[in-house]
C-alpha positions as CSV (number, residue, x, y, z in Angstrom):
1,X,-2.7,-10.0,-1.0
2,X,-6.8,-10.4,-0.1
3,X,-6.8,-12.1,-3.8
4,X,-3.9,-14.2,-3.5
5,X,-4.9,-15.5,-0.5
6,X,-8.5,-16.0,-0.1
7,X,-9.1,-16.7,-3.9
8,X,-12.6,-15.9,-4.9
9,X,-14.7,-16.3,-2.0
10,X,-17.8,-14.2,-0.5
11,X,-15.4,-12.1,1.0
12,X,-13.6,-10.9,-2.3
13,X,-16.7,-11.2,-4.7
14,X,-19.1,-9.3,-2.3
15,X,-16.1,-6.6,-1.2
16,X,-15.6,-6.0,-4.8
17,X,-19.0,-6.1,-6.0
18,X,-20.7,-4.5,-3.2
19,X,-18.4,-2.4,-0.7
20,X,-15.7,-0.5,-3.2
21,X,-18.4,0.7,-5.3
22,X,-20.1,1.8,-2.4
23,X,-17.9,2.8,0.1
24,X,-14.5,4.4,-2.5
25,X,-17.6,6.8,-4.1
26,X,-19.4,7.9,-1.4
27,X,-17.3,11.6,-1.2
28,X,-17.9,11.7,-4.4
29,X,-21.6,11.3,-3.5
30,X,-21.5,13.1,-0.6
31,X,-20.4,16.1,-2.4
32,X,-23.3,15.8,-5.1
33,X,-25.6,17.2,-2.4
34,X,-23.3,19.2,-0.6
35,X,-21.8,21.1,-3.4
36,X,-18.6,23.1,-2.1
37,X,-16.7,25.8,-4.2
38,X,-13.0,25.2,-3.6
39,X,-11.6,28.1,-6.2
40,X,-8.9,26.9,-9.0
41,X,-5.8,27.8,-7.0
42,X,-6.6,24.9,-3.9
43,X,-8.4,22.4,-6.4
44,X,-5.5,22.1,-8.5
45,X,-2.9,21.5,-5.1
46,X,-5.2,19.3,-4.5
47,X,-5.2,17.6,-7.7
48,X,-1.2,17.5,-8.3
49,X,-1.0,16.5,-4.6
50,X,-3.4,13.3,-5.7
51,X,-1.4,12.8,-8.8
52,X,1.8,12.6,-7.2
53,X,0.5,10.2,-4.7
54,X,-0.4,8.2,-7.1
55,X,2.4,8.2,-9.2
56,X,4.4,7.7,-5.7
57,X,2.2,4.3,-5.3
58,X,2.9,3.3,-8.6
59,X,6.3,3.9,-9.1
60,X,7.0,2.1,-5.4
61,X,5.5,-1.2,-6.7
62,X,7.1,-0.8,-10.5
63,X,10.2,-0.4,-8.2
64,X,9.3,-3.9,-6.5
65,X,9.1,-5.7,-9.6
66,X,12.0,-4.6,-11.4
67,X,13.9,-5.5,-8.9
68,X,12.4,-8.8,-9.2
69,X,12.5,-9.3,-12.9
70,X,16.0,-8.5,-12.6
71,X,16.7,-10.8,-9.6
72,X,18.2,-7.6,-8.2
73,X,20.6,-6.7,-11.1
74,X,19.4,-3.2,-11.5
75,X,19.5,0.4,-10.0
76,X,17.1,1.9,-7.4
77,X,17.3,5.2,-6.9
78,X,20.4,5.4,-9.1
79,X,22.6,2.8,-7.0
80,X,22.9,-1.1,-6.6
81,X,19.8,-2.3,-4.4
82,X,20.3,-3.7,-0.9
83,X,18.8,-6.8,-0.3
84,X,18.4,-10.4,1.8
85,X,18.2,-13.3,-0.2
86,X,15.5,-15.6,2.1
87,X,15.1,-19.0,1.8
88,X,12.3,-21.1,2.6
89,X,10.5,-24.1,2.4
90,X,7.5,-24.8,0.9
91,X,5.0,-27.3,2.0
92,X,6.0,-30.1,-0.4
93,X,9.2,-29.6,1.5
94,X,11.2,-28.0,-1.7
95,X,13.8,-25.7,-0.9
96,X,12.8,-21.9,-2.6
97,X,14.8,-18.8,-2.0
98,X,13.4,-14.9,-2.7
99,X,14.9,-11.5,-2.9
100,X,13.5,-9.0,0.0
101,X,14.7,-5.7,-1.0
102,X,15.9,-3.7,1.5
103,X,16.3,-0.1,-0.5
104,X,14.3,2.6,-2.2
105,X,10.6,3.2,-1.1
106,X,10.8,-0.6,0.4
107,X,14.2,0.8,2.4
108,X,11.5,3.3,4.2
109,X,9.1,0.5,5.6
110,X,8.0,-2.6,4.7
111,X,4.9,-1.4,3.4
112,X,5.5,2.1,2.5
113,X,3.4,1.7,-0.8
114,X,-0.1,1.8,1.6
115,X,0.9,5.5,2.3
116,X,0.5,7.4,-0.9
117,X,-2.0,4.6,-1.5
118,X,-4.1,6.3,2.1
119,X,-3.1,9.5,1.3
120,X,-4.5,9.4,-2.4
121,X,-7.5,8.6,-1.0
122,X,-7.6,11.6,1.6
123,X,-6.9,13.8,-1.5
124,X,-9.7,11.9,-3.1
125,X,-12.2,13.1,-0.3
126,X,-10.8,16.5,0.7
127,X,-12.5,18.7,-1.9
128,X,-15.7,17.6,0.7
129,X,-13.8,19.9,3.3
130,X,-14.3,18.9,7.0
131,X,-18.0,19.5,7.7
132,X,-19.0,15.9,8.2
133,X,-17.4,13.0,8.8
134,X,-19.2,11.0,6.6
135,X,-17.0,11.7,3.2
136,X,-14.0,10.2,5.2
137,X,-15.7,6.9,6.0
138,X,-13.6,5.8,2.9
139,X,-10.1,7.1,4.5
140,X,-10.7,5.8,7.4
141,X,-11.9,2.4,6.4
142,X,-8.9,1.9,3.9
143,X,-6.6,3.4,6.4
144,X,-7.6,0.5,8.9
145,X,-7.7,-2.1,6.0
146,X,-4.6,-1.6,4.8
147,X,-2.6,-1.4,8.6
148,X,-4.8,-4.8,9.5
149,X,-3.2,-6.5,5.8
150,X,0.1,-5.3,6.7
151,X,0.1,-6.9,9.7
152,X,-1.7,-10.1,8.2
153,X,1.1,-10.0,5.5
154,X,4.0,-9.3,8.1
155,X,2.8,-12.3,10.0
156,X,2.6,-14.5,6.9
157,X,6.4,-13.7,5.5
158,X,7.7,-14.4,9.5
159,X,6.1,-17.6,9.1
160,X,7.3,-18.1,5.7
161,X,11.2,-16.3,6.1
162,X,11.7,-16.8,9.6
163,X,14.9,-16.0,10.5
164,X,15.3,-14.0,7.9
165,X,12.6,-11.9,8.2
166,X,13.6,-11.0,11.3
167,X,16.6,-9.8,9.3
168,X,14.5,-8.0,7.1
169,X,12.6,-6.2,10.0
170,X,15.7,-5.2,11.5
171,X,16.9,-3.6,8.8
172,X,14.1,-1.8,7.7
173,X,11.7,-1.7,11.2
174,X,8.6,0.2,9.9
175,X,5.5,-1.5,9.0
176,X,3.7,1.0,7.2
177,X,4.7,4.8,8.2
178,X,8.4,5.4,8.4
179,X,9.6,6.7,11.7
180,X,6.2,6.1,13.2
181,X,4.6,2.7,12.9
């Protein structure tokens, strides 16, 4: 969304440049020079617990554009997706309508792919253990990234959607963390 929206600025080229590289390694630095022995049995949960998260993340957003490459004519999870079909208006005053799907991971919340995307990341830094904080830096700073987009992305598509994204929200009312938030 950061890319789509704020093109190539300082804020994108110095993020990408500077920050990820800095900030997404550092428990992987951290644990450089504070070695921990984790035994097979736990570093392989660990790793199948990182897999799955990511394969979790990926399949949510391979789920998202299906459904749009199909305009909605396909299966999620097995059964005919629910949807909204939105319209809109774009600033040249054409008339546009989109798909908001309503079912599968995107039935959960409205941003249910930032959770195995978070929680990949605490697998990522786990192995570190919980003797400092510093290793989870990273968790916590994508954790509070990712909430703050989803909340800069909600307010964009109720500006875009309007009524019916207050549609959409009613029918699937959690931003990120289904049940909770």
């Amino acid at each position: 969304m950061d890319i789509a929206h704020d093109r190539a600025g300082f804020y994108i080229c110095w993020g990408c440049l500077v920050w990820v590289p800095s900030v997404y390694t550092s428990p992987g630095m951290y644990l450089v020079n504070h070695p921990v022995n984790l035994g097979t049995q736990l570093a392989l949960y660990i790793l199948v617990a990182g897999i799955l998260c990511i394969y979790i993340n990926y399949d949510c957003d391979r789920q998202r554009q299906e459904f749009r490459r199909t305009n909605g004519k396909c299966k999620v999870w097995g059964k005919a997706p629910s949807k909204i079909e939105a319209t809109y208006t774009t600033t040249s005053g054409e008339t546009k309508t989109s798909l908001l799907l309503t079912s599968g991971w995107w039935g959960l919340s409205r941003h249910f792919h930032y959770v195995p995307e978070i929680l990949a990341a605490f697998f990522w830094t786990v192995p570190a253990l919980f003797n400092h904080f510093l290793p989870y830096f990273y968790v916590v700073f994508l954790t509070i990234l990712l909430f703050d987009r989803a909340k800069r992305d909600d307010d964009r598509c109720r500006s875009k959607y309007g009524k019916y994204w207050k549609l959409y929200c009613t029918k699937v009312p959690y931003r990120v963390i289904p049940g909770i938030y």
